[in-house]
C-alpha positions in Angstrom: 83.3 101.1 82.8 84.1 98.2 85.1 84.5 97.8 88.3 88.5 97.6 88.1 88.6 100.1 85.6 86.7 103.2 87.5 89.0 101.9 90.8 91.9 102.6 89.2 91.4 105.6 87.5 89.9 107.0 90.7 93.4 105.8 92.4 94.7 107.7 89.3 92.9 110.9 90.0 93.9 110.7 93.8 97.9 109.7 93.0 97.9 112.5 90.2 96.8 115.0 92.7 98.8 113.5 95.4 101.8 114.3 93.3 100.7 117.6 92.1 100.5 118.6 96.0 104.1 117.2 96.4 105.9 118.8 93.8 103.5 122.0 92.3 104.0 124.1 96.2 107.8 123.9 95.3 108.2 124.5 91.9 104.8 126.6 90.7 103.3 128.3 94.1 101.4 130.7 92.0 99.5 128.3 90.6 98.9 126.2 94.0 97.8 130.1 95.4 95.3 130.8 91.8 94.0 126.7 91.0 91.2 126.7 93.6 89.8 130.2 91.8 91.1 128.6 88.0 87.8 129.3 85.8 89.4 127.6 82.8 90.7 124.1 84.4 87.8 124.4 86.3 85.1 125.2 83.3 86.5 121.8 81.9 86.1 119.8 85.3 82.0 121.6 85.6 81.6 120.6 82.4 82.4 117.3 82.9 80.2 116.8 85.9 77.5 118.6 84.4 77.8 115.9 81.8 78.2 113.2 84.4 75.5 114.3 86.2 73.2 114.7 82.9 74.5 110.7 82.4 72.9 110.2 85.8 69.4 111.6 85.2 68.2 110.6 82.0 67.4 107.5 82.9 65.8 108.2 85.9 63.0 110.3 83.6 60.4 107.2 82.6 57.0 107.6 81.8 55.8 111.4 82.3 58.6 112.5 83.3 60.3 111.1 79.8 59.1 114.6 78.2 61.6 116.2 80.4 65.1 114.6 79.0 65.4 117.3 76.2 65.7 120.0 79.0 67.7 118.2 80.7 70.1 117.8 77.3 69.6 121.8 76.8 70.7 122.5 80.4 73.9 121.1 80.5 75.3 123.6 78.3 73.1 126.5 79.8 74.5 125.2 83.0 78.1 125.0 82.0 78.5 128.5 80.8 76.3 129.5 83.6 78.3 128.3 86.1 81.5 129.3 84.0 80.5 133.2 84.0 79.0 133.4 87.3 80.3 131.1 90.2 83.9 132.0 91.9 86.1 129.0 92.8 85.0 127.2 90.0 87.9 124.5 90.3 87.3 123.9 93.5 83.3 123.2 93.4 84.2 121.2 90.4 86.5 118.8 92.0 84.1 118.2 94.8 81.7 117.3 92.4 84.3 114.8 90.5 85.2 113.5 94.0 81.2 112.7 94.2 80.2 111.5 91.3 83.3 109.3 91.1 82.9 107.8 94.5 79.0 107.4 93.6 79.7 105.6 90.4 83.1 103.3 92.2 80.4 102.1 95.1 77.8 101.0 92.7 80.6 99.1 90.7 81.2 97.5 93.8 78.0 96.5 94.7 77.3 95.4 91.0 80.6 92.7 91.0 79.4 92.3 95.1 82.9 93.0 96.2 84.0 91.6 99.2 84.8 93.4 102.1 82.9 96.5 100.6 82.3 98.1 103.8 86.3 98.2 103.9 86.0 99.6 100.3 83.2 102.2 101.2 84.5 104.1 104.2 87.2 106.0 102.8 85.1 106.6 99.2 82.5 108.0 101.7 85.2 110.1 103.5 86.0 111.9 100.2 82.7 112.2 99.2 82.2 114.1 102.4 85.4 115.9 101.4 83.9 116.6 97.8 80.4 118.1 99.8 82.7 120.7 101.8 84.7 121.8 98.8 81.2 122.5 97.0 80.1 124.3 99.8 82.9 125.6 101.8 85.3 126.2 98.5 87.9 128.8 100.1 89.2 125.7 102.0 91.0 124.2 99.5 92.8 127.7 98.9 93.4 127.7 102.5 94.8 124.5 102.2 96.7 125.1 99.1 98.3 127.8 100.3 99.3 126.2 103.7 100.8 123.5 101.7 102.8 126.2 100.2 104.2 127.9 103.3 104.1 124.7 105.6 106.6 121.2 104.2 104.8 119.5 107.2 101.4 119.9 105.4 102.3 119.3 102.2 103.9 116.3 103.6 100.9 114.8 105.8 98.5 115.8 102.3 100.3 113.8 100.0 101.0 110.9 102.3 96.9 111.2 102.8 96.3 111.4 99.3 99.2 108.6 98.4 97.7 106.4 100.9 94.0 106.2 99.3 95.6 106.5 95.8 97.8 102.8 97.2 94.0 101.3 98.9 92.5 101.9 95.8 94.7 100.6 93.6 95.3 97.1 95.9 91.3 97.3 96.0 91.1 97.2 92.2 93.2 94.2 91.4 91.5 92.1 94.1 88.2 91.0 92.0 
């Protein structure tokens, strides 16, 4: 993927969930209260970044360590189902890791087309890949959150303008190389 092309599908991923916040506490609350605890949706998201993250580390496995990369293959799916049968809040944990793998793979993009004014670029990416570390390890907050967007218009408001606000950087960011 280029540069432009992982910018804007990240702006994507943050606009798409900027609208899901907007319009899913309204019309489907049951599914804002149950998404952070989804084991299906989030089954497919692990998966992903299980495969991501298998992307990442192959080639990091040179000389001895080469003898390695089949286990690494083989643990993906061991991992997956793993993960799948015995981790609660699977959605949750599985959207922090595609909020830091995406913002690792967007910064090296930028560094590789030597953006300029990266630092501009980097400071929110690194601000939701400190949001993507707490929902791996603190997962009930996005439940929390979820629900308060459901009971409170004020926070579902101040999320989405959050969320609508990266989705518009990112997107001006991407047509600027």
């Amino acid at each position: 993927m280029t540069y432009r092309q992982i910018t804007l599908l990240f702006a994507l991923l943050l606009g798409a969930f900027a609208t899901f916040v907007t319009l899913a506490p309204v019309r489907w609350p049951h599914v804002m209260r149950s998404l952070p605890r989804d084991k299906r949706v989030g089954g497919v998201l692990g998966s992903i970044c299980l495969l991501a993250s298998a992307f990442y580390v192959l080639p990091m496995l040179e000389g001895d360590m080469e003898r390695f990369r089949p286990l690494v293959v083989l643990a993906v799916p061991v991992l997956a189902i793993l993960c799948h049968v015995h981790l609660d809040y699977l959605f949750a944990r599985a959207f922090g890791g595609i909020l830091i793998l995406g913002v690792n793979y967007m910064l090296h993009m930028a560094f590789v087309v030597n953006l300029p004014n990266r630092l501009l670029y980097a400071v929110p990416a690194y601000a939701l890949a400190i949001c993507g570390m707490v929902l791996i390890a603190c997962p009930w907050r996005l439940r929390d959150l979820m629900e308060k967007a459901v009971d409170q218009v004020a926070c579902r408001h101040r999320c989405a303008a959050v969320l609508g606000a990266l989705c518009l950087f990112y997107v001006l960011f991407g047509f600027v190389r």
